[in-house]
SEZA-95256 format. One record per residue (C-alpha): z, x, y. Coordinates in Angstrom, 1 decimal, m for minus. Each point is the difference from the previous one (the first is absolute). Last residue first. Layout:
BEGIN
+--------+--------+--------+
:      z :      x :      y :
+--------+--------+--------+
:      Z :      X :      Y :
...
+--------+--------+--------+
END
This chain:
BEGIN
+--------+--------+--------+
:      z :      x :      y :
+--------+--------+--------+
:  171.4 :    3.3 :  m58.9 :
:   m1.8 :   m0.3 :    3.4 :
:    2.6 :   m1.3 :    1.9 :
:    2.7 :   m1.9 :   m1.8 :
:   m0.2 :   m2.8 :    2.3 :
:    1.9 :   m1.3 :    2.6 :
:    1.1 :   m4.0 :    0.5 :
:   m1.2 :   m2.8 :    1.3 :
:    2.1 :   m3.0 :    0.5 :
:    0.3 :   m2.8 :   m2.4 :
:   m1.7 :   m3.2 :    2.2 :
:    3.4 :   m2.3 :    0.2 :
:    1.7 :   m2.4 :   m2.2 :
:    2.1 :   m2.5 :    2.1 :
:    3.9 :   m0.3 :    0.8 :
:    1.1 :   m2.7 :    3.1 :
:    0.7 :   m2.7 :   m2.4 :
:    2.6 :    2.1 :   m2.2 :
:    1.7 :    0.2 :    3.6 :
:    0.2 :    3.8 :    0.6 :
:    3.0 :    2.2 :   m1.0 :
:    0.7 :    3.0 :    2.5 :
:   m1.8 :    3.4 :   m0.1 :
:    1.9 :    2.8 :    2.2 :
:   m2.4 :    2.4 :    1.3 :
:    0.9 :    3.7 :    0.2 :
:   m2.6 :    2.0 :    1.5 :
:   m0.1 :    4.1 :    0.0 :
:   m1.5 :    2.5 :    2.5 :
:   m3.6 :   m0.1 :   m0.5 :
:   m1.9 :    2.8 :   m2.5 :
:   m2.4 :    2.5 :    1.1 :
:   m2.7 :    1.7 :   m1.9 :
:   m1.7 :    3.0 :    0.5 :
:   m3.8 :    0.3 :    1.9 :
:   m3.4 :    1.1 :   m0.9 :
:   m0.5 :    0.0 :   m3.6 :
:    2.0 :   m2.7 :   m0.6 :
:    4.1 :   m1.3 :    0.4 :
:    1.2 :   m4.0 :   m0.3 :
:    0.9 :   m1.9 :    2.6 :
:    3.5 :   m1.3 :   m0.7 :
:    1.8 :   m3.0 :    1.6 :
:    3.6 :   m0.4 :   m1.6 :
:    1.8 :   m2.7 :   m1.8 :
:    3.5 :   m1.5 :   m1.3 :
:    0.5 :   m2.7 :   m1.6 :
:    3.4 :   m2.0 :    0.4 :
:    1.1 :   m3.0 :   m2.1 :
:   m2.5 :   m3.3 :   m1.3 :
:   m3.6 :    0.2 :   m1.7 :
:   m3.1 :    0.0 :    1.3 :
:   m1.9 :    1.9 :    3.0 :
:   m3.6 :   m1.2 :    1.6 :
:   m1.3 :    2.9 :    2.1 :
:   m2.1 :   m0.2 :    2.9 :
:   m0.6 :    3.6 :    0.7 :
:   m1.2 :    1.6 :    3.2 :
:   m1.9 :    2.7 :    1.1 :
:   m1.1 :    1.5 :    3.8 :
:   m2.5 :    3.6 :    0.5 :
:   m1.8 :   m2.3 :    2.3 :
:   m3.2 :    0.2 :   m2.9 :
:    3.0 :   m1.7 :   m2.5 :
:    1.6 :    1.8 :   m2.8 :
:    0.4 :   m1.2 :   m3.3 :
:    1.9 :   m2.3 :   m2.1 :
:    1.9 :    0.3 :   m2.9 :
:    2.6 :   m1.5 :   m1.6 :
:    3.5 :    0.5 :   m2.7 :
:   m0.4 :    3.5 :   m0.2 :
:    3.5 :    1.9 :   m1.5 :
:    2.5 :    1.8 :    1.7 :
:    2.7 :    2.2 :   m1.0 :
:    3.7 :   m0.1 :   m1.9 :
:    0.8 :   m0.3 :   m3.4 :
:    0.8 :   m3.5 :    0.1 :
:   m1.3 :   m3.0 :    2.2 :
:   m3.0 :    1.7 :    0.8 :
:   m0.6 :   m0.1 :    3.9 :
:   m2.9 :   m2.2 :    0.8 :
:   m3.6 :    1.7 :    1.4 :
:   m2.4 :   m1.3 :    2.3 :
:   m2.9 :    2.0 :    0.3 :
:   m2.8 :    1.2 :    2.3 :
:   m3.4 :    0.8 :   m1.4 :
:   m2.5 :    1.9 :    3.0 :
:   m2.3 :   m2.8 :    0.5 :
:   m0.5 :    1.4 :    4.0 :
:    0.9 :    3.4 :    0.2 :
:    2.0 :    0.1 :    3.7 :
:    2.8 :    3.4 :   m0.1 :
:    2.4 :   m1.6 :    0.5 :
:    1.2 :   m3.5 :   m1.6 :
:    1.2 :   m3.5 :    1.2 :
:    2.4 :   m2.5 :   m1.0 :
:    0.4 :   m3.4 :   m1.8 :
:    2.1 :   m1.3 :   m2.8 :
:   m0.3 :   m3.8 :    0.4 :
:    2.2 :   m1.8 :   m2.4 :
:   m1.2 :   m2.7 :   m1.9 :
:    1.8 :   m2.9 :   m1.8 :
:    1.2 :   m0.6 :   m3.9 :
:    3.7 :    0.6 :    0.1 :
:    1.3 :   m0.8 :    3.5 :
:   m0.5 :    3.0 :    2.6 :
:    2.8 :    2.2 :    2.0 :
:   m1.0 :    3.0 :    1.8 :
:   m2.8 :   m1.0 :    2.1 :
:   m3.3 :    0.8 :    0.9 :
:    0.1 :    3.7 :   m1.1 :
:   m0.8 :    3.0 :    2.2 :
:   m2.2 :    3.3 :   m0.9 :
:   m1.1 :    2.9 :    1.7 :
:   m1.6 :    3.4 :   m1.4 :
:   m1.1 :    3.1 :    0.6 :
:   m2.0 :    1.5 :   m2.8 :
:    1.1 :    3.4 :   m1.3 :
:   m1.7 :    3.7 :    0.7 :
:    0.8 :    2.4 :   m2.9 :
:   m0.7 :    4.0 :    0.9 :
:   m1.1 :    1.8 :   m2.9 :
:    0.5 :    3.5 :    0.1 :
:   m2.6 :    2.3 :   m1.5 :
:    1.3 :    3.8 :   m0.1 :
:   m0.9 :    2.1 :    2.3 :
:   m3.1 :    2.2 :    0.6 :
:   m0.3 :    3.7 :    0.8 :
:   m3.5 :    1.3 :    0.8 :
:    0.5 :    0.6 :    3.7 :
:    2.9 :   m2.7 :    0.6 :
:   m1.1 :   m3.3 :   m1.6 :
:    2.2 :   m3.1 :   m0.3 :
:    0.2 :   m3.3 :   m2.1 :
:    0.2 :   m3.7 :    0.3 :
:   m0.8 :   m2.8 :   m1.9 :
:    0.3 :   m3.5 :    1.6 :
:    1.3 :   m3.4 :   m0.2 :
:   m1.2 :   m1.9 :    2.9 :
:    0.3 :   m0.2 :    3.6 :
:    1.0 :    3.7 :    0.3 :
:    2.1 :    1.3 :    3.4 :
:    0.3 :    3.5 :    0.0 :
:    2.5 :    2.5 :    1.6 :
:   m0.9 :    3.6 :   m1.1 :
:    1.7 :    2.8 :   m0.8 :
:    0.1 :    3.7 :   m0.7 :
:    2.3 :    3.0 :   m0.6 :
:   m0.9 :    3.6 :   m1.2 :
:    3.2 :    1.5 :    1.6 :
:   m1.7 :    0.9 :    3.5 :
:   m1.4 :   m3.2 :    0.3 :
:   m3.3 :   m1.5 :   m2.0 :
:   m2.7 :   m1.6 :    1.9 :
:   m1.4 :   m3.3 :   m0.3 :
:   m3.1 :   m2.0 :   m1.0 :
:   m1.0 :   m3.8 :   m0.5 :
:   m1.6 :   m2.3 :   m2.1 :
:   m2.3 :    2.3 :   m2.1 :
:   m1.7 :   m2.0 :   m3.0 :
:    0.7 :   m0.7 :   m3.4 :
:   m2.2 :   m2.1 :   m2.1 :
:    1.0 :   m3.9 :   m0.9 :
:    1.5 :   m1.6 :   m2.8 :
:    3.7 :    0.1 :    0.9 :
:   m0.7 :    0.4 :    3.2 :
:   m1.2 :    3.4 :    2.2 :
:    2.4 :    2.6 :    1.3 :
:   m0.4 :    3.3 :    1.5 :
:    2.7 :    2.0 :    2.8 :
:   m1.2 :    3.2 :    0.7 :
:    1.8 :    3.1 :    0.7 :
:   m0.7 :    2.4 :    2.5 :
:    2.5 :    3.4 :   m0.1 :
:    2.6 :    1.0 :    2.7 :
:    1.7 :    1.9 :   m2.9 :
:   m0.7 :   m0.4 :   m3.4 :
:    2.4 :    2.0 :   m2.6 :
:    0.7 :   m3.5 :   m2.3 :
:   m2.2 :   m3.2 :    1.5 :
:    3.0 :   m1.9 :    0.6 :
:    0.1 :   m4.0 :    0.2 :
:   m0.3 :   m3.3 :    2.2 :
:   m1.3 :   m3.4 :    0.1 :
:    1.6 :   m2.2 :    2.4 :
:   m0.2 :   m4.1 :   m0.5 :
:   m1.1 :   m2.7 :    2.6 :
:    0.7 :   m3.6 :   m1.0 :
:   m3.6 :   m2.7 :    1.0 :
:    0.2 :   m1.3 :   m4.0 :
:    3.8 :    0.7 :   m1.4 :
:    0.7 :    3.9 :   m1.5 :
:    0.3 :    0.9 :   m3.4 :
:    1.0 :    2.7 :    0.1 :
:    1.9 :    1.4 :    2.3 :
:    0.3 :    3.8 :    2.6 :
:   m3.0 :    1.1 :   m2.8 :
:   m0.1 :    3.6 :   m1.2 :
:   m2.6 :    2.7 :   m0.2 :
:    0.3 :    4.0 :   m1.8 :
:   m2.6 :    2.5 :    0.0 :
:    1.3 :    3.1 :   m1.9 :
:    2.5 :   m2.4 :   m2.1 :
:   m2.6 :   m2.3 :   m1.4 :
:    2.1 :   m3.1 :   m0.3 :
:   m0.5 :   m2.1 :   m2.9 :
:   m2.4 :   m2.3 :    0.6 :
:    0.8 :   m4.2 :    0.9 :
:    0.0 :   m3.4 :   m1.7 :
:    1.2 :   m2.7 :    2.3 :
:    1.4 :   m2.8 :   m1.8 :
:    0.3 :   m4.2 :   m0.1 :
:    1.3 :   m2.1 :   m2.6 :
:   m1.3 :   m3.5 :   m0.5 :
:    2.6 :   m2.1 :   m1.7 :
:   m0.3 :   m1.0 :   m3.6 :
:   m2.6 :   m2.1 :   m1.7 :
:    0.6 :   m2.1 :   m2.4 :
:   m2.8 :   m1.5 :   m2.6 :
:   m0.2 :   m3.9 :   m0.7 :
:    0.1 :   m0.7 :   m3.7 :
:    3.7 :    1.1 :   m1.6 :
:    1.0 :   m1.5 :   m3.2 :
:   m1.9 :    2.5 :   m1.9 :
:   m1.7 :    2.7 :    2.4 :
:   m1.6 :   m0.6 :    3.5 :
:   m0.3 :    3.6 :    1.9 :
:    2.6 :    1.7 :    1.5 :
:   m2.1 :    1.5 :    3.9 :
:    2.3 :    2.9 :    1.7 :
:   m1.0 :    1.1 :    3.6 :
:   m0.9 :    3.2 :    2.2 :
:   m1.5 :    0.5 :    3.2 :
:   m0.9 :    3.1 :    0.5 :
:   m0.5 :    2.0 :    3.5 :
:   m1.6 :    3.5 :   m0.3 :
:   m0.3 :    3.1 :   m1.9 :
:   m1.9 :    0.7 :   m2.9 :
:    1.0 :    0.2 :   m4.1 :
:    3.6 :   m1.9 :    0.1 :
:    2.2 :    0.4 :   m3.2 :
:    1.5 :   m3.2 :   m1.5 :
:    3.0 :   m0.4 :   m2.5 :
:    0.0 :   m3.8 :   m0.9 :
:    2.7 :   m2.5 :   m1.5 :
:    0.8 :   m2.7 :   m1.0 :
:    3.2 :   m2.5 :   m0.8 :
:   m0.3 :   m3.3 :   m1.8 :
:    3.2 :    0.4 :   m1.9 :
:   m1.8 :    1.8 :   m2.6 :
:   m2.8 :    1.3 :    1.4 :
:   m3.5 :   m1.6 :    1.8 :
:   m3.3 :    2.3 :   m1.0 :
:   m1.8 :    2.7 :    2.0 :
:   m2.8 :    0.5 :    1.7 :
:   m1.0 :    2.0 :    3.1 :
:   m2.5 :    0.7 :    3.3 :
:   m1.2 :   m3.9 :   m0.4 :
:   m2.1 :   m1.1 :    3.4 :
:    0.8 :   m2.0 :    2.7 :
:   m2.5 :   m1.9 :    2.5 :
:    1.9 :   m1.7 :    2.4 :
:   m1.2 :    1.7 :    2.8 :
:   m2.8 :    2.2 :   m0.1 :
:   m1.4 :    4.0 :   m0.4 :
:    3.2 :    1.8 :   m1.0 :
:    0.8 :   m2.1 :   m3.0 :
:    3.5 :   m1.9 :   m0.2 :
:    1.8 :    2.0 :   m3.1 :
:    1.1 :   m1.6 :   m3.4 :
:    2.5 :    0.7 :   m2.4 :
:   m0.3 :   m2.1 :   m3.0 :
:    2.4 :   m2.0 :   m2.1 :
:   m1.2 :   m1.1 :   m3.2 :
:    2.4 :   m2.6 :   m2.1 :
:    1.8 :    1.3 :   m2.8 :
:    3.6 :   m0.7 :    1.1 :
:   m0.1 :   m3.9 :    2.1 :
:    3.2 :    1.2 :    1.7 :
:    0.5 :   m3.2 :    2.4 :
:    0.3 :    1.5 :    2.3 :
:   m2.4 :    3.4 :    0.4 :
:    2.3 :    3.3 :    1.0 :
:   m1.2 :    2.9 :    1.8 :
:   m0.9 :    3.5 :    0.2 :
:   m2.4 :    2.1 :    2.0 :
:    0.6 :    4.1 :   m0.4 :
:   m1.5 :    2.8 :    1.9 :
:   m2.0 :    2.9 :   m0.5 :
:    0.0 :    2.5 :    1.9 :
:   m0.4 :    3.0 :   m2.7 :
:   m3.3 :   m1.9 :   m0.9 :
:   m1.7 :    0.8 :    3.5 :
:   m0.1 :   m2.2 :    3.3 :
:    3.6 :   m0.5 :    2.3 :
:    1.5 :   m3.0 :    0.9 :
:    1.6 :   m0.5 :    3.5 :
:    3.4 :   m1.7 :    0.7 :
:    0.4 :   m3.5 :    1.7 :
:   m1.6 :   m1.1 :   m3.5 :
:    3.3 :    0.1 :   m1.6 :
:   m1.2 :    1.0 :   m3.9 :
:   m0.6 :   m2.7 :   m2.7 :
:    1.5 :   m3.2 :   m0.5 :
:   m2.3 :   m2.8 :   m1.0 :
:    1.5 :   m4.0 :   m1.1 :
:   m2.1 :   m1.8 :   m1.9 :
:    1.2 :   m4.1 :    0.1 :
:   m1.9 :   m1.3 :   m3.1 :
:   m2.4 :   m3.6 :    1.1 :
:    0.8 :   m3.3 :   m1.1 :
:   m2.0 :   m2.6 :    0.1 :
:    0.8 :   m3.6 :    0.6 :
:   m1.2 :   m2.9 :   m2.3 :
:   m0.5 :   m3.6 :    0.0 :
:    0.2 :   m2.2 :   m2.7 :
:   m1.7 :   m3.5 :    0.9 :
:    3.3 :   m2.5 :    0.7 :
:    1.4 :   m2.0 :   m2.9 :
:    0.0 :   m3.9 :   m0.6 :
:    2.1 :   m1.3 :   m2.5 :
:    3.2 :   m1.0 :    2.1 :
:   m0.1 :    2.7 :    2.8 :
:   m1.4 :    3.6 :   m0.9 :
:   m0.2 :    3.3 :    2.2 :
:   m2.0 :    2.9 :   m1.2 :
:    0.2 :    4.0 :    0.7 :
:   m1.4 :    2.8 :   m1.5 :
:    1.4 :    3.8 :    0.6 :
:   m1.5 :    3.4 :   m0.4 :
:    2.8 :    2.3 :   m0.2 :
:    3.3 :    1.5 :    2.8 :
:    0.3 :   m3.8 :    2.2 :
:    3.1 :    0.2 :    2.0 :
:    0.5 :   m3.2 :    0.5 :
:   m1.8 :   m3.5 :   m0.6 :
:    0.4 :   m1.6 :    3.2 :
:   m0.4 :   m4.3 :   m0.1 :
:   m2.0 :   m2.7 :    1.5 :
:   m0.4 :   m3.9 :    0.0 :
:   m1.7 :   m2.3 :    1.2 :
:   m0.4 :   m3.4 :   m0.7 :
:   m0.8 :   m2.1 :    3.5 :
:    3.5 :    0.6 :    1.3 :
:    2.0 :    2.5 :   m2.2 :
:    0.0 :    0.8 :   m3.4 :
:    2.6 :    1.6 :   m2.0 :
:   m0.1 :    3.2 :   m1.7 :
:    1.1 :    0.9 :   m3.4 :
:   m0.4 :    3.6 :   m0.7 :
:   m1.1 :    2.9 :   m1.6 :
:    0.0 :   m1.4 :   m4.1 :
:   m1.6 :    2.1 :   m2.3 :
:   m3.7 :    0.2 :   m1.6 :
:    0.2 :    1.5 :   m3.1 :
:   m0.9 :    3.5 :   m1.8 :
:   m0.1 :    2.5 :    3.1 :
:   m1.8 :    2.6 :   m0.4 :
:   m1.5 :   m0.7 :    3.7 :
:    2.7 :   m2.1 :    1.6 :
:    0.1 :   m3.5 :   m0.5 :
:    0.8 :   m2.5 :    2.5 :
:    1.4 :   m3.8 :    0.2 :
:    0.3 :   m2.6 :    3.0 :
:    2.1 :   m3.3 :   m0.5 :
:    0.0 :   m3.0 :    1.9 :
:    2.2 :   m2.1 :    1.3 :
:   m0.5 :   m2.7 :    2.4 :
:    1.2 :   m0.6 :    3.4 :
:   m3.5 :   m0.8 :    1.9 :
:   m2.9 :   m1.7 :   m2.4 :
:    0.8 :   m4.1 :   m0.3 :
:   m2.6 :   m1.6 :   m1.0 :
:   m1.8 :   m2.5 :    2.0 :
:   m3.2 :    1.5 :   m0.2 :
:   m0.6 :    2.0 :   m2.9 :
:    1.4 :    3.2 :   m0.9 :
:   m0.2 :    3.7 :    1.4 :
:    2.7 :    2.7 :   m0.3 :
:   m0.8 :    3.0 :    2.2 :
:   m0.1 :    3.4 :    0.1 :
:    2.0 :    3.6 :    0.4 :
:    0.4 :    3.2 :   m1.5 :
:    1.4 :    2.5 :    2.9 :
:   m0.5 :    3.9 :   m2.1 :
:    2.6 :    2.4 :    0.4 :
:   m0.4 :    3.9 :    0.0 :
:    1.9 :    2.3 :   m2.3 :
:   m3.6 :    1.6 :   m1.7 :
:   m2.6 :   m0.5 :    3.2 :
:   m1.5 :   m3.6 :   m0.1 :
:   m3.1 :   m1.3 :   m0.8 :
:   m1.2 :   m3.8 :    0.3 :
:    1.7 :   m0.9 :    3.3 :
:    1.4 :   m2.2 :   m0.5 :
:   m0.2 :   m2.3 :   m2.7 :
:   m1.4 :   m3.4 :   m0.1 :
:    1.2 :   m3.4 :   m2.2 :
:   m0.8 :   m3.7 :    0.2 :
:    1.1 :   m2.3 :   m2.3 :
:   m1.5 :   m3.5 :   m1.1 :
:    1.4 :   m3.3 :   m0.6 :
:   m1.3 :   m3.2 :   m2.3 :
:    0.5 :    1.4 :   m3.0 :
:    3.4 :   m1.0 :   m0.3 :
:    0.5 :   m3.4 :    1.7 :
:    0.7 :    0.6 :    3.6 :
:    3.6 :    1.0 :    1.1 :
:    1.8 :   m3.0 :    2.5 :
:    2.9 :    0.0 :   m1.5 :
:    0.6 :    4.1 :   m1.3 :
:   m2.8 :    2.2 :   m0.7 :
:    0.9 :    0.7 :   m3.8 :
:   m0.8 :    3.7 :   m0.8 :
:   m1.1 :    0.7 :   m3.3 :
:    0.5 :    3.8 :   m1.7 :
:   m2.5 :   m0.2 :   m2.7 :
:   m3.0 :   m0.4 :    1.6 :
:    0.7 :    2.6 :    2.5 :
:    1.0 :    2.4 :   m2.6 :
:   m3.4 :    0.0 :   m1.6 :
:   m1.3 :   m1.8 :   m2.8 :
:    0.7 :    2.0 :   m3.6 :
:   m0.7 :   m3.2 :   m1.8 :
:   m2.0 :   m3.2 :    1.6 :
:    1.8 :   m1.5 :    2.8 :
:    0.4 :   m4.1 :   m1.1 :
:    3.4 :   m0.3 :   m0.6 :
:    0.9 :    1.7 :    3.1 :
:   m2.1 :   m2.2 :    2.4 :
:    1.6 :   m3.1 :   m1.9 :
:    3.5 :    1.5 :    0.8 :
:   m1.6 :    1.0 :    3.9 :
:   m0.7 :   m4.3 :    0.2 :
:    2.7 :   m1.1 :   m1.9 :
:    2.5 :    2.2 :    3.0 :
:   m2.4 :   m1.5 :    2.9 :
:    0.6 :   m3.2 :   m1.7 :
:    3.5 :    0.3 :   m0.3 :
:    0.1 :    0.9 :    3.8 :
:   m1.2 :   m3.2 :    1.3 :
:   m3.1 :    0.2 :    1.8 :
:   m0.6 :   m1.7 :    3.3 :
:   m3.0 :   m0.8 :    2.1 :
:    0.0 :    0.7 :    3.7 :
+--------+--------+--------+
END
């Protein structure tokens, strides 16, 4: 193996120094001698990739490469340094100092991540490519608990609030509503701007019934250039009661195959017909099945609808209200392990009822403040009704995440119970850049 003294590593990175031109970057002007066996400055090159390339705001990101010199050159146990720069940000600061291992790699977490962040690593007076990893605004959406029913008309209206993290105040934030003809396809129902502290908020009235699905988009603005999206929240929009011919629902909503009763009062009707009608959300209504009132003006039925459906009921030439009766997917989903090094695939696999072959499924991550969920893949569901993720995680600690297929025109969504996954450290050898994964649009807007 040839040998290089020290001093001439150190004359080397002084020469290196006395020949960057003004204003060159930090990397040039922090040197990094590579110890006895270091090749000749100029002579090395550094390696750098980020993972993945957009975060959520709080989430890590694994930086890792490789330090690569001639043959015969000593590449394990060296130092090198890594630097980032937040967006707004005037200089590129110091992250860490890793160490290389066997063949020259090296890796490193940066934390926490909140703005746009680029990354380099130098050794003597090479430097890495900059890389950098996105950051997208955590939204959070509160608005009212959707195990209760919503109600049309102005004097119903309700209120959705939330929080975006970072505040970015001044960027557009936009209520938007999944339309009733396909999946994934949202449009804008309201605009409104980010306040002070990054907090929003919308008062919303509901003009038909039905289900809606409901979300808040924040739009890129200054230092922030991927949207966020919040949570997906789901509602059924009813009538108000019409007190001469009334009809209630045993639950709502009810799981794919569950039975549910319908009943009321028809005021003053005694051993009367009554009609049970319904159609979808799109669809004309039609009988699906009569009764007879008892001797205090009572009814019911027991019905079992495979998709979200409208009902109403007809006595003589009294009508009820519309109720909107939710009908949510039914759905399975097991993980491959609960323990994976930083870097590998986990298989998330399951299946879902009712069969819609391509019907989106996600994978979502718990946020690591402030609560909810947030898409991190997407895949969609198989002609056997099956689904699975191979997902490649980063960083180090416990993530949690949950199985969600998302709601449409004919069916509600379901989430999976919860998966925590403990990420340990990989061997900087083992970490490569992976395909970015695919992740939901904005709809139509």
């Amino acid at each position: 193996m040839r040998s290089f003294r020290l001093t001439s590593a150190l004359a080397a990175a002084a020469t290196a120094l006395a020949l960057a031109p003004a204003g060159a970057s930090a990397a040039r002007n922090h040197q990094h001698a590579l110890g006895k066996h270091a090749s000749p400055a100029g002579h090395c090159r550094v390696t750098l990739f980020a993972e993945p390339h957009i975060v959520i705001s709080g989430e890590s990101a694994q930086i890792f490469g490789q330090l690569l010199c001639p043959a015969g050159v000593e590449t394990s146990g060296q130092t090198l340094t890594v630097y980032d720069r937040t967006a707004g940000a005037g200089a590129f600061q110091v992250l860490g100092t890793p160490t290389t291992g066997p063949g020259g790699f090296y890796s490193i977490v940066a934390p926490s991540l909140t703005n746009n962040t680029l990354f380099y690593a130098a050794a003597t007076s090479r430097r890495s490519v900059t890389r950098a990893v996105k950051v997208s605004p955590q939204v959070s959406i509160k608005g009212p608990d959707p195990k209760l029913p919503l109600f049309t008309g102005r004097t119903n209206a309700v209120i959705f609030s939330g929080v975006v993290t970072p505040a970015d105040t001044g960027a557009e934030v936009v209520l938007q509503r999944e339309n009733a003809t396909a999946n994934e396809e949202w449009g804008v129902i309201q605009r409104g701007i980010v306040g002070p502290g990054g907090a929003y908020s919308f008062t919303h009235a509901f003009g038909r019934p039905g289900q809606a699905n409901l979300r808040v988009v924040v739009r890129t603005h200054h230092r922030v250039s991927v949207r966020g999206i919040s949570e997906t929240l789901e509602y059924t929009i009813s009538q108000r009661q019409n007190p001469r011919l009334t009809l209630d629902t045993s639950a709502d909503p009810i799981s794919y195959g569950q039975p549910v009763t319908l009943n009321g009062v028809v005021a003053g009707a005694v051993n009367q017909p009554v009609t049970l009608m319904g159609r979808s959300k799109e669809g004309a209504f039609a009988p699906v099945a009569t009764s007879t009132t008892d001797a205090t003006g009572k009814y019911s039925f027991t019905e079992t609808p495979l998709q979200n459906t409208i009902y109403r009921v007809t006595s003589g030439k009294v009508s009820s209200a519309l109720l909107s009766e939710g009908v949510k997917y039914v759905l399975t989903a097991t993980v491959s392990a609960n323990t994976v090094q930083s870097g590998q695939p986990l298989v998330f696999s399951g299946t879902v009822t009712p069969v819609h072959p391509g019907h989106t499924v996600y994978l979502e991550r718990q946020n690591v403040f402030g609560g909810g969920f947030h898409v991190v893949d997407v895949t969609t569901v198989a002609p056997d009704s099956t689904y699975a993720f191979n997902h490649v995680i980063f960083g180090a600690g416990k993530e949690i995440f949950r199985v969600k297929v998302p709601g449409d025109p004919s069916n509600q969504a379901i989430a999976s119970t919860q998966f925590p996954i403990e990420v340990t450290p990989a061997t900087p050898a083992a970490l490569r850049p992976r395909a970015q994964n695919r992740l939901p649009g904005e709809g139509k807007v």
